[in-house]
N, C-alpha and C positions, 0 to 999 in steps of 0.2 A: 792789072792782071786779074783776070774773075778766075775761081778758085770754088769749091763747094765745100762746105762748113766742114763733114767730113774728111777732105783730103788738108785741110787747114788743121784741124785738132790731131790729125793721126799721121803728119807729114813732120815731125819734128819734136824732141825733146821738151817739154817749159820747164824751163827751170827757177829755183828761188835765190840762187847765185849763180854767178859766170862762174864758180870754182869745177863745175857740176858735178857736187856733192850731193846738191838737196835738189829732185824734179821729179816729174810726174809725164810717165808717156803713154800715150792710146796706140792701141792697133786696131785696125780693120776688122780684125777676127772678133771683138769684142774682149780684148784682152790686152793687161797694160801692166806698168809698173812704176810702185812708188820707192822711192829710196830716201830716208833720213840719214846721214851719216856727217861727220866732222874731223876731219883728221884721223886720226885713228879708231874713233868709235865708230860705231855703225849699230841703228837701233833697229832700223824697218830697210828690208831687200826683198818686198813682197811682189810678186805679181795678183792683182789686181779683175774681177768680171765686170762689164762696163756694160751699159745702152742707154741711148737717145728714149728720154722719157716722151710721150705725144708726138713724134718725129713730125709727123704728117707732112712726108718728105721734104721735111727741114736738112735729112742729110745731103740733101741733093739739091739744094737750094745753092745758086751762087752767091759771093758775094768780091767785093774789091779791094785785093788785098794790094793794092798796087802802094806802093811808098812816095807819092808825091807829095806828102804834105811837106810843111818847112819848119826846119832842122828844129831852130831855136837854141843852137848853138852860138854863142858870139864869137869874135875874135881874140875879144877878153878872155875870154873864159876857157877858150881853146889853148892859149900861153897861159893858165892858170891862175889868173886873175880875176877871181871873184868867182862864182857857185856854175858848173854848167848846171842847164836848165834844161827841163822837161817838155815836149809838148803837149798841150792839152789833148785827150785822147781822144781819138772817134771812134763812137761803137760800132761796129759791125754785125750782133747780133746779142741776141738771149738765147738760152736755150736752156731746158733742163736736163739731168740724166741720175741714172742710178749706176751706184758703185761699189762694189763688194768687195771689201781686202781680203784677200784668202789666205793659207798657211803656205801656200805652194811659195817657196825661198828660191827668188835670182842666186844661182849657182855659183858668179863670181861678178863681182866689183874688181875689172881691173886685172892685178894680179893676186889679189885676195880672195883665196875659198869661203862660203860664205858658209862653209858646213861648220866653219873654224869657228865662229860669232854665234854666241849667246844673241838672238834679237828673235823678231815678228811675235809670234804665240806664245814667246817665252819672259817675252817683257810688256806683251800686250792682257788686257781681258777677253772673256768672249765675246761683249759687246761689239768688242773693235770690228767682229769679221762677221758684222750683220749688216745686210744691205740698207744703203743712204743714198737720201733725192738731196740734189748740188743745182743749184740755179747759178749758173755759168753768163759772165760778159765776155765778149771776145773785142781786143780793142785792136785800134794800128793805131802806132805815133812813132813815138823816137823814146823806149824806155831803158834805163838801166835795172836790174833784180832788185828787190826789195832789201838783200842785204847788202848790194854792193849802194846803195844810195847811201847808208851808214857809214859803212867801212870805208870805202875808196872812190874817190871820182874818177879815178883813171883806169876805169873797167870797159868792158864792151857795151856797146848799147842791143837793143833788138826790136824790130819794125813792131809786132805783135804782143799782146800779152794778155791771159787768161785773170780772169778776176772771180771768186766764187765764192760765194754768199756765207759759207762758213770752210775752213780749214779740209782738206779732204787728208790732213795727218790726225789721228786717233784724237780723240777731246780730254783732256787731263784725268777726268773718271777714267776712262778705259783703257790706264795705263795701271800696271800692277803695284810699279812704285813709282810714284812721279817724281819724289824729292831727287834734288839732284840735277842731272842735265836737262830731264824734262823741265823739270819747274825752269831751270836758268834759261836755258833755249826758246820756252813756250812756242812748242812746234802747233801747238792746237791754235795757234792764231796767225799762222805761215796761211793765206789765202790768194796769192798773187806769184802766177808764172808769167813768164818771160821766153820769148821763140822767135824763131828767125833771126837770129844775131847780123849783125849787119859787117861787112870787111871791111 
């Protein structure tokens, strides 16, 4: 299926687990949101100003996000014998963009008020909500989230997956106190979403 880069990056959640706790979403309007959260904590429920840095109608560029490639799934591994395996990824594209965390707060996570949580500007620096250029890979295979590869093999997989050249979660400086779950978590080295979850 051809697809344009745009309606691929702005047509779906990525997320950094299947729990979807921790992901990063674009909108059309040039507006997105980032969420850090874990269990009960919740650091960042910010919404996000986004654009295609050089476009030079790269948004409108097709490409093939069709899922034909092969599983690389075994039979083994499917009964739980031995490692399921990854396939090697084909790139679909590069592309740059800039990103600006703002203070404007998603309203609710869920069934949680977010007026309720201590987080964004109040655990961030100023830095944090100064615009940043992200050199972006856009891949298709057959991936599991970066924390469910850790944690669980018997998570969902997803056709797609974002890859970005450093973290678009705050960098350790431009957190006000990092000891603690920043430090434990190291959200500033979270660079890899996950989209299109497969049934």
């Amino acid at each position: 299926m051809s697809e344009t880069i745009s309606s691929v990056l702005c047509g779906d959640s990525w997320h950094w687990d299947s729990l979807d706790a921790n992901k990063i979403q674009f909108d059309n309007d040039g507006v997105g949101r980032l969420i850090c959260r874990y269990e009960l904590n919740v650091w960042i429920a910010a919404e996000f100003d986004w654009k295609l840095i050089n476009d030079n109608n790269l948004s409108g560029k097709c490409i093939d996000t069709n899922g034909d490639h092969k599983t690389g799934w075994s039979i083994l591994s499917l009964l739980g014998i031995g490692a399921r395996r990854e396939v090697a990824p084909q790139e679909l594209c590069k592309f740059d963009i800039e990103l600006t965390l703002t203070t404007r707060r998603i309203k609710r996570l869920g069934d949680a008020n977010m007026s309720d949580y201590r987080l964004n500007e109040e655990l961030l620096t100023e830095d944090a909500f100064r615009p940043k250029r992200y050199h972006i890979r856009l891949e298709k295979g057959k991936f599991r989230t970066p924390y469910d590869r850790v944690v669980d093999p018997y998570t969902p997989t997803f056709t797609l997956r974002l890859v970005f050249d450093k973290s678009p979660y705050p960098a350790r400086e431009e957190w006000r106190e990092a000891q603690g779950a920043p430090d434990q978590m190291r959200f500033w080295e979270w660079d890899t979403f996950c989209g299109r979850q497969l049934k």
